[in-house]
PyMOL Python script that loads the backbone (N, CA, C, O; Angstrom):
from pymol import cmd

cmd.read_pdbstr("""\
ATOM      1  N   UNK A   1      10.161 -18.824  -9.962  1.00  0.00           N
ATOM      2  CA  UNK A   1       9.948 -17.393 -10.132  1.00  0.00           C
ATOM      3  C   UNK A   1      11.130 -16.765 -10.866  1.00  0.00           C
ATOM      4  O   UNK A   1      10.931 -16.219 -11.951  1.00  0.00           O
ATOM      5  N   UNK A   2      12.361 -16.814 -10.324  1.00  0.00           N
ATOM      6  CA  UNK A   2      13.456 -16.784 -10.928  1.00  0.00           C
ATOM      7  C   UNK A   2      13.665 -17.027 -12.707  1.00  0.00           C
ATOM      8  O   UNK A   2      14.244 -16.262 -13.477  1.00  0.00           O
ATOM      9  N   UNK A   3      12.992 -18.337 -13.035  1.00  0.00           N
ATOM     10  CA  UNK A   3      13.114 -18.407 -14.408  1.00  0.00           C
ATOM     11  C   UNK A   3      12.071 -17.500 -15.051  1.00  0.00           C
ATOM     12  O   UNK A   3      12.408 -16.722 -15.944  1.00  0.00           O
ATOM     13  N   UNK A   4      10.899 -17.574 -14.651  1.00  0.00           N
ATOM     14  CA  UNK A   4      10.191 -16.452 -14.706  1.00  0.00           C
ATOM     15  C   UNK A   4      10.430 -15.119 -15.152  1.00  0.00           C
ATOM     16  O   UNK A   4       9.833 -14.735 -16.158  1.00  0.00           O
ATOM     17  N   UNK A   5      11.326 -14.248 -14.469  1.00  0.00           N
ATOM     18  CA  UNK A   5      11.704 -13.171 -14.426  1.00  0.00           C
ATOM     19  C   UNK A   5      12.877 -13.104 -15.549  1.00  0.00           C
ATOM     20  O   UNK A   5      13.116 -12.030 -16.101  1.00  0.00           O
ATOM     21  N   UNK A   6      13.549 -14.196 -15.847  1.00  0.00           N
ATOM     22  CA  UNK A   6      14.726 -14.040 -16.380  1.00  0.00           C
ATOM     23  C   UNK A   6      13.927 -14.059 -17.884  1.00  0.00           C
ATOM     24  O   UNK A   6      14.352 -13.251 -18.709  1.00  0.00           O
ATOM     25  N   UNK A   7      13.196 -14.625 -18.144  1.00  0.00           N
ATOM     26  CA  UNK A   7      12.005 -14.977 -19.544  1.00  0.00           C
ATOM     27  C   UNK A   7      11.753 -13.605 -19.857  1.00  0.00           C
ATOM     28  O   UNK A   7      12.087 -13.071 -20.915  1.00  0.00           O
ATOM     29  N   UNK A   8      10.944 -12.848 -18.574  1.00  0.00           N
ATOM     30  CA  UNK A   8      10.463 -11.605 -19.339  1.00  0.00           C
ATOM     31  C   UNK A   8      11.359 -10.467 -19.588  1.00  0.00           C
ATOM     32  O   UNK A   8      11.132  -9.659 -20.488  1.00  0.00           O
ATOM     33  N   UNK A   9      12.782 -10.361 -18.488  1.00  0.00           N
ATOM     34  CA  UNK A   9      13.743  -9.643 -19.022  1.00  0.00           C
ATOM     35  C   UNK A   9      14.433 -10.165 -20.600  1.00  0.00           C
ATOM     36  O   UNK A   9      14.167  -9.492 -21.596  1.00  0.00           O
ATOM     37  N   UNK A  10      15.215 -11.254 -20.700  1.00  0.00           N
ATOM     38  CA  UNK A  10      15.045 -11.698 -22.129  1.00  0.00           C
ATOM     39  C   UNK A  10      13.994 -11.187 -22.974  1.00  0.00           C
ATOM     40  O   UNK A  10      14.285 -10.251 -23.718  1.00  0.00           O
ATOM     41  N   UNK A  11      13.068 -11.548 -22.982  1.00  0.00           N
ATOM     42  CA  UNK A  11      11.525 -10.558 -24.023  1.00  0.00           C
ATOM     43  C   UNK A  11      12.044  -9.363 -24.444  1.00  0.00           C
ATOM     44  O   UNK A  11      12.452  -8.997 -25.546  1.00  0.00           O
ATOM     45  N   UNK A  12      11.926  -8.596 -22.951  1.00  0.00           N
ATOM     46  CA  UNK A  12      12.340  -7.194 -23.244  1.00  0.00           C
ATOM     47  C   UNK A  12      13.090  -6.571 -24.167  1.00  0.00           C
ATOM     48  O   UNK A  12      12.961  -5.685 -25.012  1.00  0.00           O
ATOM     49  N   UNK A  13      14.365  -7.697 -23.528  1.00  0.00           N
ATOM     50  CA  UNK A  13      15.909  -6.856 -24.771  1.00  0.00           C
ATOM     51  C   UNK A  13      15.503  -7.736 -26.172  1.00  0.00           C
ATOM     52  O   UNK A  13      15.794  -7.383 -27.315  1.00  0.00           O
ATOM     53  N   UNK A  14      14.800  -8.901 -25.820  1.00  0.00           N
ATOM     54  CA  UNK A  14      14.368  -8.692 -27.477  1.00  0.00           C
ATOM     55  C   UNK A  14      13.492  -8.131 -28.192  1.00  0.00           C
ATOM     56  O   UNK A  14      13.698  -7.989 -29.398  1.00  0.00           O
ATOM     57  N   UNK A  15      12.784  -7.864 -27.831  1.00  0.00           N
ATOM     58  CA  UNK A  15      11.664  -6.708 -28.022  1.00  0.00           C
ATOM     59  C   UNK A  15      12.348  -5.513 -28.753  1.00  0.00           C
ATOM     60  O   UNK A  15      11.994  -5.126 -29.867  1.00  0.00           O
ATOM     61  N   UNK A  16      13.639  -4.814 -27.823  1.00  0.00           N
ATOM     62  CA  UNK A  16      14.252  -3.387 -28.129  1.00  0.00           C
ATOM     63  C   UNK A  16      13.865  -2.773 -27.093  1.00  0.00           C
ATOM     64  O   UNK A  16      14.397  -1.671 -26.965  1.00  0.00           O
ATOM     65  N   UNK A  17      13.099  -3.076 -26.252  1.00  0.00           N
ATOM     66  CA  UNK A  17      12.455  -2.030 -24.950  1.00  0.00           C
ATOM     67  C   UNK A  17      13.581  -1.610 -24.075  1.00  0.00           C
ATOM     68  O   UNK A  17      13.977  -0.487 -23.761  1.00  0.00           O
ATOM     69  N   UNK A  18      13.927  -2.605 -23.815  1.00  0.00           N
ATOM     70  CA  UNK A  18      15.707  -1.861 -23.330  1.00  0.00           C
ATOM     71  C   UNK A  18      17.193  -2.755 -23.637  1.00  0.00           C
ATOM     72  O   UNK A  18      17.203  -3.972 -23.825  1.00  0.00           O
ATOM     73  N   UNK A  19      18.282  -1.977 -23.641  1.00  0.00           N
ATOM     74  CA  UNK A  19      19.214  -2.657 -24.733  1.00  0.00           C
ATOM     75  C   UNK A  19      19.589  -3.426 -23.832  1.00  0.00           C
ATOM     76  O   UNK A  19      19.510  -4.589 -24.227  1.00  0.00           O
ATOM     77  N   UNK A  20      20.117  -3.308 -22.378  1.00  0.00           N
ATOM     78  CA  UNK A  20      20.615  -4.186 -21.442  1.00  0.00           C
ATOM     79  C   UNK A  20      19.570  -4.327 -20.012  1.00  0.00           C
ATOM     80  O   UNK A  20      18.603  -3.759 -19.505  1.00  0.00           O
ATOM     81  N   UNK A  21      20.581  -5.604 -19.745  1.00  0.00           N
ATOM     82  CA  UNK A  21      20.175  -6.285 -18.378  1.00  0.00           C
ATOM     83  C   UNK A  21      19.891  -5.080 -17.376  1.00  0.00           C
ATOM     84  O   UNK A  21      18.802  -4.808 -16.871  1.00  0.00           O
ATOM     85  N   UNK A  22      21.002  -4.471 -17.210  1.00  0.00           N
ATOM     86  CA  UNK A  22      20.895  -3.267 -16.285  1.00  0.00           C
ATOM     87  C   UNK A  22      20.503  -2.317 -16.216  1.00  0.00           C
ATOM     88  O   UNK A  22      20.388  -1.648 -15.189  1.00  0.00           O
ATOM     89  N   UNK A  23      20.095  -1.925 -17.695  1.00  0.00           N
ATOM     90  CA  UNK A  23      18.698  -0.806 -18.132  1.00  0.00           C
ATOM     91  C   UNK A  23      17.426  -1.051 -17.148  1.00  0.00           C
ATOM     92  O   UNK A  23      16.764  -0.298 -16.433  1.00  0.00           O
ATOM     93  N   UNK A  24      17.369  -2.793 -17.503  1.00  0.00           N
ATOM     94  CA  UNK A  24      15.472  -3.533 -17.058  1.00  0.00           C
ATOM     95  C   UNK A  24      15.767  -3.315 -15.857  1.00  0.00           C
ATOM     96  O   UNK A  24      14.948  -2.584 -15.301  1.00  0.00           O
ATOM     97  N   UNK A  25      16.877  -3.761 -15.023  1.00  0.00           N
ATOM     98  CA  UNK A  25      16.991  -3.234 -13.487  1.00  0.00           C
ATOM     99  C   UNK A  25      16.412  -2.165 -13.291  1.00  0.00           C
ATOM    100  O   UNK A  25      15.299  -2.052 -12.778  1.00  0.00           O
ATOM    101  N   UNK A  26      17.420  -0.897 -13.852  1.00  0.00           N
ATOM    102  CA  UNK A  26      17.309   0.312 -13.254  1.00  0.00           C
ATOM    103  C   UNK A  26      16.145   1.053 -13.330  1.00  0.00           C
ATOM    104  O   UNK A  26      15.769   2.087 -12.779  1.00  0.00           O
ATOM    105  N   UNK A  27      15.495   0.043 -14.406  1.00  0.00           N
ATOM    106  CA  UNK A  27      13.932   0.786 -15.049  1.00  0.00           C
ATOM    107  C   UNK A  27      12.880   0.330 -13.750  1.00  0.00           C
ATOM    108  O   UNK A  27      12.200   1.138 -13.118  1.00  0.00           O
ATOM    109  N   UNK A  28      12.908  -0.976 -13.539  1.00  0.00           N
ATOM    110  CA  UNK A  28      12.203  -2.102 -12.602  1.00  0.00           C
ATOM    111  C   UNK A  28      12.738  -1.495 -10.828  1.00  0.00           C
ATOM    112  O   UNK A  28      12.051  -1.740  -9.836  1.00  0.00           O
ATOM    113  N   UNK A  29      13.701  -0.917 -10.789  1.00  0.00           N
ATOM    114  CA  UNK A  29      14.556  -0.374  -9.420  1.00  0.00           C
ATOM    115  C   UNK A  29      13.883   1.725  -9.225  1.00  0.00           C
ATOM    116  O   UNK A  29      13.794   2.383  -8.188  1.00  0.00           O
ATOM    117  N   UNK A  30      13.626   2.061 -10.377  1.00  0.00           N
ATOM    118  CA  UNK A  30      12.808   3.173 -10.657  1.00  0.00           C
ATOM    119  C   UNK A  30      11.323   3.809 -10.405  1.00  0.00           C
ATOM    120  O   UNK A  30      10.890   4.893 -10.013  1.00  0.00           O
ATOM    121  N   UNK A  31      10.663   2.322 -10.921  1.00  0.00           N
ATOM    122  CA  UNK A  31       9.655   2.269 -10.805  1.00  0.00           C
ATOM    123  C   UNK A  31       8.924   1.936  -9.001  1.00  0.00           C
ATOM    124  O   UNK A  31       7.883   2.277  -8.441  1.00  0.00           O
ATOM    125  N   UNK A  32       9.929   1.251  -8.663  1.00  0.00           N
ATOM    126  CA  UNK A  32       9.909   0.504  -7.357  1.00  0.00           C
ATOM    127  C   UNK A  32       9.770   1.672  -6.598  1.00  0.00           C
ATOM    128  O   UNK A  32       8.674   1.798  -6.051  1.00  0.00           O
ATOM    129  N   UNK A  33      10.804   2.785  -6.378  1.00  0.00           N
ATOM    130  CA  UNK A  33      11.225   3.428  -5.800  1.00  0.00           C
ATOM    131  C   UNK A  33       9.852   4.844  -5.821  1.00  0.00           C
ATOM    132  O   UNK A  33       9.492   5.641  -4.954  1.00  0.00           O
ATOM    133  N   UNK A  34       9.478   4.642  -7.030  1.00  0.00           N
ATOM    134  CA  UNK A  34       8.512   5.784  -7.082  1.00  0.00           C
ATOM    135  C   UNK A  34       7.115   5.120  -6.415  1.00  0.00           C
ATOM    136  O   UNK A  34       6.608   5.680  -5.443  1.00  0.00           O
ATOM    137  N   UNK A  35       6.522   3.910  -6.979  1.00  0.00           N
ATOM    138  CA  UNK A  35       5.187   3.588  -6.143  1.00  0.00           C
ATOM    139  C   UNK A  35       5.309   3.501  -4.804  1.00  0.00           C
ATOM    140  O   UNK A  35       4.454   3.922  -4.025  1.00  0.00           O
ATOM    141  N   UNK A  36       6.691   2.789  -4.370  1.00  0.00           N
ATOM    142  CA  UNK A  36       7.268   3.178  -2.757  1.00  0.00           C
ATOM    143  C   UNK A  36       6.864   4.815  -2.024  1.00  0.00           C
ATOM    144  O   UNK A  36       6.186   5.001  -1.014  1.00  0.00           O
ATOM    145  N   UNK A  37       7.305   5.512  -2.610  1.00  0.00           N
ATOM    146  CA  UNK A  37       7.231   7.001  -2.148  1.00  0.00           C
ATOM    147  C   UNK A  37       5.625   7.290  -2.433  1.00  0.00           C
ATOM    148  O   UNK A  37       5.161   8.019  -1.557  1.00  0.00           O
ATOM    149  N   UNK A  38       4.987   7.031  -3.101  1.00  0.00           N
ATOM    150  CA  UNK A  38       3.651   7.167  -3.304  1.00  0.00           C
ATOM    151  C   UNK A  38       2.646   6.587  -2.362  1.00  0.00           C
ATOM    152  O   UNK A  38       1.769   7.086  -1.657  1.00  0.00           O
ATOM    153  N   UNK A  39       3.097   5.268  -2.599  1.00  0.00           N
ATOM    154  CA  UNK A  39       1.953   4.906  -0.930  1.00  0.00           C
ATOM    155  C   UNK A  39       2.273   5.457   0.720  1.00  0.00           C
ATOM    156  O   UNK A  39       1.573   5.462   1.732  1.00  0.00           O
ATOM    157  N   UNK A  40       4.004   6.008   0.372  1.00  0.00           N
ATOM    158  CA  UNK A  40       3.935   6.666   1.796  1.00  0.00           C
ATOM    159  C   UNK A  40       3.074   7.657   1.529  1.00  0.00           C
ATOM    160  O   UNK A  40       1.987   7.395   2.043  1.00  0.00           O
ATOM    161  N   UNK A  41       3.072   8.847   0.859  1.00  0.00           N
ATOM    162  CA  UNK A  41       2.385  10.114   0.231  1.00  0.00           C
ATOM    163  C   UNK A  41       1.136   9.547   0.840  1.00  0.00           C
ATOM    164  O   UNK A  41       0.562  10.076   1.792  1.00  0.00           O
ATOM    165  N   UNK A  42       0.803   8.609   0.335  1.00  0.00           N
ATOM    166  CA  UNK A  42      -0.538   8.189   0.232  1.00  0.00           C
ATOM    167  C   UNK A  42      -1.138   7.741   2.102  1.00  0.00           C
ATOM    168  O   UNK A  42      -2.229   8.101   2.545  1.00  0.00           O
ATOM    169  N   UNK A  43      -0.388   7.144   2.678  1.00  0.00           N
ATOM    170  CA  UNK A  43      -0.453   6.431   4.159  1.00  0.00           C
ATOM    171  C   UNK A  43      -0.482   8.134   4.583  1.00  0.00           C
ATOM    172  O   UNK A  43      -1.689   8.328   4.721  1.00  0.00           O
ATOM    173  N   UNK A  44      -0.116   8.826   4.727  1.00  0.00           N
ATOM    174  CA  UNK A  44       0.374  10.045   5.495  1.00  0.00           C
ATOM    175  C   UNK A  44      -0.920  11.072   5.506  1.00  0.00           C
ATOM    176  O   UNK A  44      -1.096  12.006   6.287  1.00  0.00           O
ATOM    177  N   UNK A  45      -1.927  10.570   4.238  1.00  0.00           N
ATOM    178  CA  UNK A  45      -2.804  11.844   3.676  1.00  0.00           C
ATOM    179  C   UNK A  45      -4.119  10.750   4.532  1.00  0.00           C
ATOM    180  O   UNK A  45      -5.119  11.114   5.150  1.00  0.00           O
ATOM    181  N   UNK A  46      -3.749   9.727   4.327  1.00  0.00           N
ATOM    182  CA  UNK A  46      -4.906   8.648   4.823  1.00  0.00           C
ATOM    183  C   UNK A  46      -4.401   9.154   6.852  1.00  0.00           C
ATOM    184  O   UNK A  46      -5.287   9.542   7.613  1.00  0.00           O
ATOM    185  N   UNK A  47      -3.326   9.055   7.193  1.00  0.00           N
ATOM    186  CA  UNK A  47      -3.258   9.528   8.532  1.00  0.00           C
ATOM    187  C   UNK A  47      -3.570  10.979   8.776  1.00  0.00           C
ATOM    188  O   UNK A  47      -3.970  11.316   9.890  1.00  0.00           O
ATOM    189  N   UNK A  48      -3.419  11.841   7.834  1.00  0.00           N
ATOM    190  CA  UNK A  48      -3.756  13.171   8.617  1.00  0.00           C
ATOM    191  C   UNK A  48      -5.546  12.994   8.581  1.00  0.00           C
ATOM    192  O   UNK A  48      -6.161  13.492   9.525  1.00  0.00           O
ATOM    193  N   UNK A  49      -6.321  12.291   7.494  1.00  0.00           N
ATOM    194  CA  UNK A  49      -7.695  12.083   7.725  1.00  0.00           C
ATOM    195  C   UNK A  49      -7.913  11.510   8.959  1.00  0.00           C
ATOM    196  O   UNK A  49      -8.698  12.097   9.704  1.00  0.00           O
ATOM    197  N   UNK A  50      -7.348  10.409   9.372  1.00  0.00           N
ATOM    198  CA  UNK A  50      -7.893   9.945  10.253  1.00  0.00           C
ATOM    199  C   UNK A  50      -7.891  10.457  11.641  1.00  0.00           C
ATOM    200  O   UNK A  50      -8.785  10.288  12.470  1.00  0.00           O
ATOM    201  N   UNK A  51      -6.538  11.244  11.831  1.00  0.00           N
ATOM    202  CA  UNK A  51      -6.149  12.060  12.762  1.00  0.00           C
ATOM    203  C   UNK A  51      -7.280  13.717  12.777  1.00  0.00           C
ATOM    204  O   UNK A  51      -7.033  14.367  13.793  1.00  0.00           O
ATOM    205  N   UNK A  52      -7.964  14.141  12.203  1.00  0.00           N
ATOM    206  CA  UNK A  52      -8.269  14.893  11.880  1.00  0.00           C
ATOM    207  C   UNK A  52      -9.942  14.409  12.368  1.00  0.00           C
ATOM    208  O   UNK A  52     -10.693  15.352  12.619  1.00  0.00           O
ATOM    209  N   UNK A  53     -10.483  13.079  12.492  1.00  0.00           N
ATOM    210  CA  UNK A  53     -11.810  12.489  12.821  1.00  0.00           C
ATOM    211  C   UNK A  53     -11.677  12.427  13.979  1.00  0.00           C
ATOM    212  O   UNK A  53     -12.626  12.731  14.701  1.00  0.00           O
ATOM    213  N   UNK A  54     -10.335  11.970  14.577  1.00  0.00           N
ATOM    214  CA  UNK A  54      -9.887  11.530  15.873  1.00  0.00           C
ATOM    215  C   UNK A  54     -10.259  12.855  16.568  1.00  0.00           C
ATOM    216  O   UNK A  54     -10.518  12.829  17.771  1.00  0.00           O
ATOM    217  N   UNK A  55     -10.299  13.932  15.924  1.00  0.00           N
ATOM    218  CA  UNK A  55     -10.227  15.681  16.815  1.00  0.00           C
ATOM    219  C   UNK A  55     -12.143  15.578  16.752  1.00  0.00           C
ATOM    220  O   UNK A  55     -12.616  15.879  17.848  1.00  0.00           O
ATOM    221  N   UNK A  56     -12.745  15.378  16.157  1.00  0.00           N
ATOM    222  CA  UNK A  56     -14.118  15.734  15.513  1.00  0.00           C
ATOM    223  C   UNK A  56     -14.103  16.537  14.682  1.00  0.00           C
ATOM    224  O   UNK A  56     -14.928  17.436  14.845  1.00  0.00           O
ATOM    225  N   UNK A  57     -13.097  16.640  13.275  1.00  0.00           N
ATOM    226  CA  UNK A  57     -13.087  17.703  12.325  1.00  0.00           C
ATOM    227  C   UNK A  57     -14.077  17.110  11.132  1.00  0.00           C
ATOM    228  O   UNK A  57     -14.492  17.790  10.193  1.00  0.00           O
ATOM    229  N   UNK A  58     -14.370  15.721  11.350  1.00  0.00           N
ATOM    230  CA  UNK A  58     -14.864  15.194  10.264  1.00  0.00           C
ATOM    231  C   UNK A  58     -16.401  15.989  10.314  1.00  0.00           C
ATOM    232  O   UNK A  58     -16.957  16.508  11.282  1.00  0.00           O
ATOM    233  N   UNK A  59     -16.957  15.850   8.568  1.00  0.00           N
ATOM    234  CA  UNK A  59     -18.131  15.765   8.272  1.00  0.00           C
ATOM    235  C   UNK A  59     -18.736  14.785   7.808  1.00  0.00           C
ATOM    236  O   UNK A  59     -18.073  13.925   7.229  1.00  0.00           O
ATOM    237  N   UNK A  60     -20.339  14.624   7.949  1.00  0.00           N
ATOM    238  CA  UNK A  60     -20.810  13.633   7.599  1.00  0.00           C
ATOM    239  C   UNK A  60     -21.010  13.392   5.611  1.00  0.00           C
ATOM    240  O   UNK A  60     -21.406  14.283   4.860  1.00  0.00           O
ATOM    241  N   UNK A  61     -20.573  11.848   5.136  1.00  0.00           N
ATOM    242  CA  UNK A  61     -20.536  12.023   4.028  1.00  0.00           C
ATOM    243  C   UNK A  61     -22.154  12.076   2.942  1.00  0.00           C
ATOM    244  O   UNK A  61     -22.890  11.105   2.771  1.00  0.00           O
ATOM    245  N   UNK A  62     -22.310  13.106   2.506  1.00  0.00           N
ATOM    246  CA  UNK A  62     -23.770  13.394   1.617  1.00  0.00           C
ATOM    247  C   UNK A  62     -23.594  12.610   0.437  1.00  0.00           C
ATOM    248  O   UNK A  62     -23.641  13.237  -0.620  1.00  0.00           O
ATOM    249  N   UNK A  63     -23.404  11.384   0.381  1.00  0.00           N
ATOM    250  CA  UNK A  63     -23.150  10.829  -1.074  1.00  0.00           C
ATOM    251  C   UNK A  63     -23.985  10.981  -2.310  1.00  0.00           C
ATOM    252  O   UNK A  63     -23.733  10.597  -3.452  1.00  0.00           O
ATOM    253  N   UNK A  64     -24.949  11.573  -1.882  1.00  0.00           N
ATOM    254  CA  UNK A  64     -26.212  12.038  -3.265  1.00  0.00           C
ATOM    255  C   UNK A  64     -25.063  13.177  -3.819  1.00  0.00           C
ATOM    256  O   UNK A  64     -24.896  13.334  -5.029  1.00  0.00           O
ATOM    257  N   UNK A  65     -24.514  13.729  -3.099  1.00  0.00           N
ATOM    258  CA  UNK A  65     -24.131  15.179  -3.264  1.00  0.00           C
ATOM    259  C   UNK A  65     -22.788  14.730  -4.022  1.00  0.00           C
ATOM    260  O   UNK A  65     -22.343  15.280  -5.030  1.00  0.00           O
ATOM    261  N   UNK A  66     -22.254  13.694  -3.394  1.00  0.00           N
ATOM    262  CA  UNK A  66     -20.775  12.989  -4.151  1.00  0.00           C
ATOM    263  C   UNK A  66     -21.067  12.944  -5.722  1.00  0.00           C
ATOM    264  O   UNK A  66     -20.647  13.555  -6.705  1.00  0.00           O
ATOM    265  N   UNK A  67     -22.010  11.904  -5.476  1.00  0.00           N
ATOM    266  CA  UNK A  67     -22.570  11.733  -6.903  1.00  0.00           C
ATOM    267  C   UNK A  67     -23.420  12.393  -7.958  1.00  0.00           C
ATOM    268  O   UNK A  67     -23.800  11.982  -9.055  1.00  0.00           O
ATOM    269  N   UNK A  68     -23.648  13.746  -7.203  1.00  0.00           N
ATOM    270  CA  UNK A  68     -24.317  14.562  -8.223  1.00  0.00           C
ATOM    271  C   UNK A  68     -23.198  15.546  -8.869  1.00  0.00           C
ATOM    272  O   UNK A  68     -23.113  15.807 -10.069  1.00  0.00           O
ATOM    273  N   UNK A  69     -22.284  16.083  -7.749  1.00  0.00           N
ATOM    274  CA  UNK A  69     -20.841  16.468  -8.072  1.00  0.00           C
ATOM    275  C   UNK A  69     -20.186  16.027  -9.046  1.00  0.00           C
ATOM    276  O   UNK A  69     -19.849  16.807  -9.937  1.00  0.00           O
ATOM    277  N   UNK A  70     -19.778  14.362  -9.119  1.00  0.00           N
ATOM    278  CA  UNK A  70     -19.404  13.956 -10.332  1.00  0.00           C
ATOM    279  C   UNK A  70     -20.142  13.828 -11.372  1.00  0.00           C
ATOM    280  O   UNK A  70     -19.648  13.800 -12.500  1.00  0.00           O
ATOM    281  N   UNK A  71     -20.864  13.774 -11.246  1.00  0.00           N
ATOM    282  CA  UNK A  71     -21.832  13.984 -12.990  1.00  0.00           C
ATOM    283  C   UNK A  71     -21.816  14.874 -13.584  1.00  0.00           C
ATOM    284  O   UNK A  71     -22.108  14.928 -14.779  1.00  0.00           O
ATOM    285  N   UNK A  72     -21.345  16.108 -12.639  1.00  0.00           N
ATOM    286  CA  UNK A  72     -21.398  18.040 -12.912  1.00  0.00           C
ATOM    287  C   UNK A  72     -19.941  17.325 -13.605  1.00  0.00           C
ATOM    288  O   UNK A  72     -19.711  17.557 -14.792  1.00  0.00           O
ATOM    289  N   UNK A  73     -19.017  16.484 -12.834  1.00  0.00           N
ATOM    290  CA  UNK A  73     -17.473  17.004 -13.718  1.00  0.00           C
ATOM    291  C   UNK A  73     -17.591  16.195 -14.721  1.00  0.00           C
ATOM    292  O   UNK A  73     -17.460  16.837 -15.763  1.00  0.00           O
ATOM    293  N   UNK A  74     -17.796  14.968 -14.931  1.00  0.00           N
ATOM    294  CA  UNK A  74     -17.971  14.030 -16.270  1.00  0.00           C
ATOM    295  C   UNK A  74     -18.996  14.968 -17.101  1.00  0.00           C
ATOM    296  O   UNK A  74     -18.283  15.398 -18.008  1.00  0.00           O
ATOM    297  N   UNK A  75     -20.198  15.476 -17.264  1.00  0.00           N
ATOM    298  CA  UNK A  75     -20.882  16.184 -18.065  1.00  0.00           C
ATOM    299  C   UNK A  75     -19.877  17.123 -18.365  1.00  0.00           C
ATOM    300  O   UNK A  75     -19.853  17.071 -19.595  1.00  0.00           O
ATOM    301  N   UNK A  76     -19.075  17.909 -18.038  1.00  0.00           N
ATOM    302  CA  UNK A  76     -18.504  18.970 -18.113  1.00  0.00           C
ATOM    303  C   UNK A  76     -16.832  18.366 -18.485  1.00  0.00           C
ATOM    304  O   UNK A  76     -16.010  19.278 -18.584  1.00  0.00           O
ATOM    305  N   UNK A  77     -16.432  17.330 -18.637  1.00  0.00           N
ATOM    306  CA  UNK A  77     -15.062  16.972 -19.005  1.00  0.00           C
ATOM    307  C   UNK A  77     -13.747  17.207 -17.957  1.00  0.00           C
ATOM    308  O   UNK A  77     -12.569  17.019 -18.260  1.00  0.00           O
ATOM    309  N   UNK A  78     -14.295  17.698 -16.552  1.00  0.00           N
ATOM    310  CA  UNK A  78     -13.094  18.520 -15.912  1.00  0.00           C
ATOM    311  C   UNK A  78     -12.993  16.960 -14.920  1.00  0.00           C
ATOM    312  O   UNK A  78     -13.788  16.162 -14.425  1.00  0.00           O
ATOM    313  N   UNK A  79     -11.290  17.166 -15.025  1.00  0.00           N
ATOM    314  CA  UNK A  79     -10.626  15.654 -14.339  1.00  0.00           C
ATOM    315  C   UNK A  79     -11.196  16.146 -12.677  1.00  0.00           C
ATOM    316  O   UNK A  79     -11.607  17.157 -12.107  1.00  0.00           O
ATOM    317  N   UNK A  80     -10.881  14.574 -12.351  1.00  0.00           N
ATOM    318  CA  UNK A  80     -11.382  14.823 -10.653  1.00  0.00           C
ATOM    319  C   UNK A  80     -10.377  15.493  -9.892  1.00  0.00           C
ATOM    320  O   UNK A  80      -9.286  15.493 -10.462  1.00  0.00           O
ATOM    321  N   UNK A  81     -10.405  16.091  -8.730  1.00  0.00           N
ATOM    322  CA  UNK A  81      -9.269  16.358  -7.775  1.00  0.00           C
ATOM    323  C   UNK A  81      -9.087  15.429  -7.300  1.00  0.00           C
ATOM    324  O   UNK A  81      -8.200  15.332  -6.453  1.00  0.00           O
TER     325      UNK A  81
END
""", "prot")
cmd.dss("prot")
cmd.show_as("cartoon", "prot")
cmd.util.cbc("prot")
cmd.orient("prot")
């Protein structure tokens, strides 16, 4: 794995994508750090749902209605929420 990794950092700085070793780190240490914080974001929104079923706040899902919804936003160009 090791040689691996060392191959595609090499690529890189030859490529021009970044000038040094410690650029590809900090880029690769960046990236890490942000999808990290995102799946917490993400675990936390998935727990207040579930916590929120746990009360009986949930509704039942109308998926005709899901899917007629998105056809209104794809016909119409508007991104999803």
């Amino acid at each position: 794995m090791q040689a691996r990794n060392e191959q595609f950092v090499q690529s890189l700085l030859e490529q021009g994508e970044f000038a040094t070793r410690d650029d590809v780190i900090d880029a690769a240490l960046e990236r890490w750090r942000l999808q990290r914080d995102e799946f917490a974001s993400l675990r936390a929104m998935v727990q207040l749902g579930i916590d929120e079923l746990d009360r009986g706040e949930g509704a039942p899902l109308d998926i005709d209605d899901v899917i007629a919804r998105g056809r209104e936003r794809l016909a119409a160009g508007t991104p999803q929420a």
